[in-house]
N, C-alpha and C positions, 0 to 999 in steps of 0.2 A: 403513447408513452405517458406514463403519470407524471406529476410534479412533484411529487413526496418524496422524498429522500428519507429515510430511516438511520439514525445512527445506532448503531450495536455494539457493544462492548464483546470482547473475545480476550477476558484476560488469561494466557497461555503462556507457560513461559516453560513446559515439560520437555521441549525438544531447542532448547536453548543449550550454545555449549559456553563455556568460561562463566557467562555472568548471567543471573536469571532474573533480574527487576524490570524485566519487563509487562509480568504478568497485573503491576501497579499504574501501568498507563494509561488503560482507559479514563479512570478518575482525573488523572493530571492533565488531560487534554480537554476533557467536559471543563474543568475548572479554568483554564487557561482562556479553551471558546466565549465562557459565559463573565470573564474577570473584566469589573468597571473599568479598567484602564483604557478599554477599545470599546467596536461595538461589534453589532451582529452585521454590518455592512459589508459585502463583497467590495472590489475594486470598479467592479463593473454597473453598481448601483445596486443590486438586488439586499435587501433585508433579508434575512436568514431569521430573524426572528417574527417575522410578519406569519399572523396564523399557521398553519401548518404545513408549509414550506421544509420544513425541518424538524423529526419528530424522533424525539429517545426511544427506541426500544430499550433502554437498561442494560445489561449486562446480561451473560449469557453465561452460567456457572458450568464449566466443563471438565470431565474427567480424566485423567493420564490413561485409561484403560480403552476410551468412549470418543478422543476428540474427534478424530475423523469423522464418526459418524454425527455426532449430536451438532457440531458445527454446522456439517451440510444442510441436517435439517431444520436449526435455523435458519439460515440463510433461506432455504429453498419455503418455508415458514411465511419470510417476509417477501419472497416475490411472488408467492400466491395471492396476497394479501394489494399487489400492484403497488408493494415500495422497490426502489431503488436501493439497496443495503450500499451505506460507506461504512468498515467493519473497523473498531480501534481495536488494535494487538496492545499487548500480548508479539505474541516473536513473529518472525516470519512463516514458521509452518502452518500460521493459518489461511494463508493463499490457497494452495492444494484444497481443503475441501472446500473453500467457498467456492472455486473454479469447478469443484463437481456439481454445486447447486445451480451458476449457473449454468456453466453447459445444458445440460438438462432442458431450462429455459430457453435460451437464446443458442443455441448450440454453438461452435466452434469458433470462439471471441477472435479480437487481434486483441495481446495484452501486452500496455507499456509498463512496463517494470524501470522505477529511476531507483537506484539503489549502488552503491559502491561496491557489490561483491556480488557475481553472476549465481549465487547461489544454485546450482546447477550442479552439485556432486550425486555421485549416482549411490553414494550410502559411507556415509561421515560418521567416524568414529562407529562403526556399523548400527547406524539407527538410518534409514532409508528414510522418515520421515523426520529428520534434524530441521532446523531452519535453515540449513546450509542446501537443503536438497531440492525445497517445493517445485521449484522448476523442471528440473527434470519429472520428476513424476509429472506434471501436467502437460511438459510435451507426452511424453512414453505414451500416456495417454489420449493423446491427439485432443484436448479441450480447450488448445488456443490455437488456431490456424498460423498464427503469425505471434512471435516474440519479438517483441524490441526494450533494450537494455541500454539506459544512458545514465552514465554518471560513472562507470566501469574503472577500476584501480585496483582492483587486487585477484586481478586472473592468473591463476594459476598451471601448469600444463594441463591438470585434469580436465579442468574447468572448460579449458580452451577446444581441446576435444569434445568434449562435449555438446560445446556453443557450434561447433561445424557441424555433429553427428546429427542435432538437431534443427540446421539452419537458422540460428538466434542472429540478429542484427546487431550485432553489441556496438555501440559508440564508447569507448574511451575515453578517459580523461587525456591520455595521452597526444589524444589526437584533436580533442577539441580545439575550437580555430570559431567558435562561436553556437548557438545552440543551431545543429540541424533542422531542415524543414521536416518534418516528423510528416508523414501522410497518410492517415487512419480510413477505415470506411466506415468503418464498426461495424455491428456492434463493439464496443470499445471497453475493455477493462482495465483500471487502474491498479497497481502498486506502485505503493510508495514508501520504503525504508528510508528513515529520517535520518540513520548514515551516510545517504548519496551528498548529503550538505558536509561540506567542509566543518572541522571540530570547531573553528571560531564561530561557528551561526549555530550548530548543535552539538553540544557537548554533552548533554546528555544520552548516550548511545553505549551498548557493551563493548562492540566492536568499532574503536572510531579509526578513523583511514582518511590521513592528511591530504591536500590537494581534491578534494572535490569541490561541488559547486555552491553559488551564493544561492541565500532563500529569493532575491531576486531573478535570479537565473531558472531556476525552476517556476518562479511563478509566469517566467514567461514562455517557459515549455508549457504548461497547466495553458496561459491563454491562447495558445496559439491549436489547442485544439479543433479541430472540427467534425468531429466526428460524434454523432451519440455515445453518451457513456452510461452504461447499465449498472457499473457498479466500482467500488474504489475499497481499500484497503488501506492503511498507515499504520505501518508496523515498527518497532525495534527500539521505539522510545524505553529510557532506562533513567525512572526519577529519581534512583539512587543516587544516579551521577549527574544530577542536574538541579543545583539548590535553589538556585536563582531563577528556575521556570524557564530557563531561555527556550530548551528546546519544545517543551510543553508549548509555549509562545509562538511558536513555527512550525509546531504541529498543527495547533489552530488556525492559523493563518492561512496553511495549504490547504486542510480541511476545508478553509470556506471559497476555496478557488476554485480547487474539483468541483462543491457543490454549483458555484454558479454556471460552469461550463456543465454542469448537468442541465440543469434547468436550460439556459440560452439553445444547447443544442438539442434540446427535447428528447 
């Protein structure tokens, strides 16, 4: 497994509903990663800025006509190349084709999705590929053997249906009682929608949904992993609604946890 982690920009914001500043996110989290205030330091000791550990692919200019496909074949681009792609959204619909690139690779992932809304409708507001949906397309599809959903508060009946139709593990806010022992084997894929954090830690979000968790609390889901992780996603940052960088701030911050559990678990 390589060491290279590649960050890739996927500014999309075409299947966004209500609010679309998200396709403005990649920049605000490269800035956020690389702003003198902090450093390039995981928690765990690793330099993210030490030779190339971590390396920009740029931005990835994509089309409302074209995303599904030209996504995948970046992505599928940089894992021929032997990177590890962690992808900056842009919205949620860019999970689905990353999950076809890797598939492909690694075939049939277990992917942890931490996100406040099971995104799981089977065609919202009739666009099949909404960021309300990618989930489901990527079970229908059978390109993650295993979903699991923590951070959950805004399931709906459809939803919920759904989450049975396709045996999704959903944890709740409602029911949380402390973070579960999560148990991965991997190959392991990330998402991570920065709405699963409560609006006090990111307020920057289109869709914010009170009662979720602290950037603490996820960083201790991120270290309690153990499992290889192939590839990671941070989607739904919106820096219109976010003056002050907080959530930019927490997006980098998780960014460089995911990476170090990339790297420690190989």
């Amino acid at each position: 497994m390589p060491d290279t982690i590649a960050l890739i920009g996927l500014p999309v914001s075409f299947h966004s509903s209500y609010l679309s500043g998200s396709a403005r996110a990649p920049d605000a989290i490269r800035a956020a990663l690389r702003c003198e205030s902090t450093n390039m330091w995981t928690e765990s000791g690793i330099d993210l800025g030490c030779g190339s550990i971590l390396a920009d692919a740029g931005d990835r200019a994509i089309t409302a006509s074209g995303f599904r496909e030209e996504i995948d074949a970046e992505v599928a681009r940089l894992l021929k190349s032997r990177f590890r792609p962690v992808c900056l959204g842009g919205d949620h619909s860019i999970s689905y084709p990353i999950l076809r690139a890797i598939h492909r690779e690694h075939g049939a992932v277990q992917l942890l999705q931490l996100d406040a809304h099971p995104d799981l409708y089977d065609n919202f507001e009739n666009n099949p590929y909404s960021h309300a949906s990618p989930f489901a397309r990527i079970m229908e599809e059978g390109l993650a053997a295993r979903l699991v959903q923590a951070g959950i508060r805004a399931a709906n009946r459809h939803q919920r249906a759904q989450a049975e139709r396709f045996s999704v593990e959903m944890f709740e806010m409602r029911d949380w009682r402390g973070a579960p022992e999560f148990r991965f084997t991997g190959p392991l894929y990330i998402s991570l929608d920065l709405d699963v954090l409560d609006p006090a830690f990111a307020p920057g979000v289109s869709h914010p949904e009170p009662g979720g968790l602290s950037t603490r609390q996820i960083i201790e889901i991120l270290q309690s992993i153990g499992a290889p992780i192939v590839g990671a996603d941070i989607v739904e940052l919106n820096p219109d609604r976010d003056p002050l960088g907080i959530t930019a701030m927490a997006g980098a911050k998780l960014l460089k946890e995911i990476a170090a559990r990339m790297i420690e678990n190989g």
